[in-house]
C-alpha positions in Angstrom: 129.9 133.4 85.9 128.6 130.2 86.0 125.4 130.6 87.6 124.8 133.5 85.8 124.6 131.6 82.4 122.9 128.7 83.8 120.0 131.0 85.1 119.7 132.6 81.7 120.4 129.3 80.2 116.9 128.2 82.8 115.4 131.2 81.4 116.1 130.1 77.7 114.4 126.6 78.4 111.1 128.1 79.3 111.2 129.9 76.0 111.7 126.8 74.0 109.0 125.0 76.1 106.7 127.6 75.1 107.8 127.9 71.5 107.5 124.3 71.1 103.7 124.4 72.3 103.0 127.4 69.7 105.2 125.5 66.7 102.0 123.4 66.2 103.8 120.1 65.9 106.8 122.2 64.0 104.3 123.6 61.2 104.6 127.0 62.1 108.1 128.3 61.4 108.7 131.1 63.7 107.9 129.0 66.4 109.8 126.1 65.7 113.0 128.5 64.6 112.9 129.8 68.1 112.8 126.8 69.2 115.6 125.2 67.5 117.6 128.6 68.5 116.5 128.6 72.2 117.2 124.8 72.5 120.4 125.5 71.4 121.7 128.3 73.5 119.9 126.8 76.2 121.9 123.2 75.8 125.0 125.4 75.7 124.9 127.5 78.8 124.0 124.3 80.8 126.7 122.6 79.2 129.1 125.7 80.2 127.6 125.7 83.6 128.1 121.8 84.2 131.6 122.8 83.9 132.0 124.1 87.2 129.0 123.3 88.8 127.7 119.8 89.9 125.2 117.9 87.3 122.3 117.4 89.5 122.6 121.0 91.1 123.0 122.4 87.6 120.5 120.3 86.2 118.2 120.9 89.3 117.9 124.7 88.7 117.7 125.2 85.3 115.0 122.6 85.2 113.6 125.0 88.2 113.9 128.2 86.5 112.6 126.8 82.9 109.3 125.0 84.4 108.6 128.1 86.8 109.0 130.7 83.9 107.3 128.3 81.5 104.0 128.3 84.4 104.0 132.0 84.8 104.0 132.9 81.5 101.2 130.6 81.0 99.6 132.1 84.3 100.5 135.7 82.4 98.8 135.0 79.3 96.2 133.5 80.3 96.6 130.0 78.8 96.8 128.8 82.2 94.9 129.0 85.5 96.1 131.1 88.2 95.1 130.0 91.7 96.8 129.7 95.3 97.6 126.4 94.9 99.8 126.6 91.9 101.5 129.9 92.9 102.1 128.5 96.4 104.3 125.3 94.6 105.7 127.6 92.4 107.5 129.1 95.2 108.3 126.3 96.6 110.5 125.5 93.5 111.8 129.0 93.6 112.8 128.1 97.5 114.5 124.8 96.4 116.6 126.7 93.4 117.5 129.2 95.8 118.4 126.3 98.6 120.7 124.5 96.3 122.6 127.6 95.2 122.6 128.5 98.8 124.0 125.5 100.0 126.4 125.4 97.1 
């Protein structure tokens, strides 16, 4: 159960990475209300996840998950550049998430 919520928990930090970007410094309100809400929920699952899993593990992959959803979406949107390069050390952090839960 654990690592179920602390991959949606990783999945939740992308989301408030990229509401924070669209919030415009926390003018806009939807944006910054997801934000808040996301941040939350996100703090929460890796707090419930810490509980049976070790920190930097924990810590390790739902920083993984949250910067490699974050990068796609970006790559998805548009907003950011899709090359080899980037893709290539995006699954190289997808490897490392799936090494530590592997060796877990």
């Amino acid at each position: 159960m654990s690592w179920i919520v602390l991959v949606v928990s990783g999945v939740l930090e992308a989301v408030w990475a990229v509401a924070l970007g669209r919030s415009a410094g926390f003018s806009r309100p939807v944006p910054s209300v997801v934000f808040a809400l996301a941040l939350l929920a996100s703090m929460g699952g890796l707090a419930f996840a810490m509980r049976e899993l070790p920190t930097g593990t924990a810590y390790a992959v739902w920083v993984g998950i949250g910067a490699t959803f974050a990068v796609g979406y970006g790559m998805a949107t548009g907003s950011e550049p899709v090359t080899l390069l980037r893709v290539v050390f995006l699954a190289m952090i997808v490897g490392g998430v799936i090494g530590l839960k592997a060796v877990h």
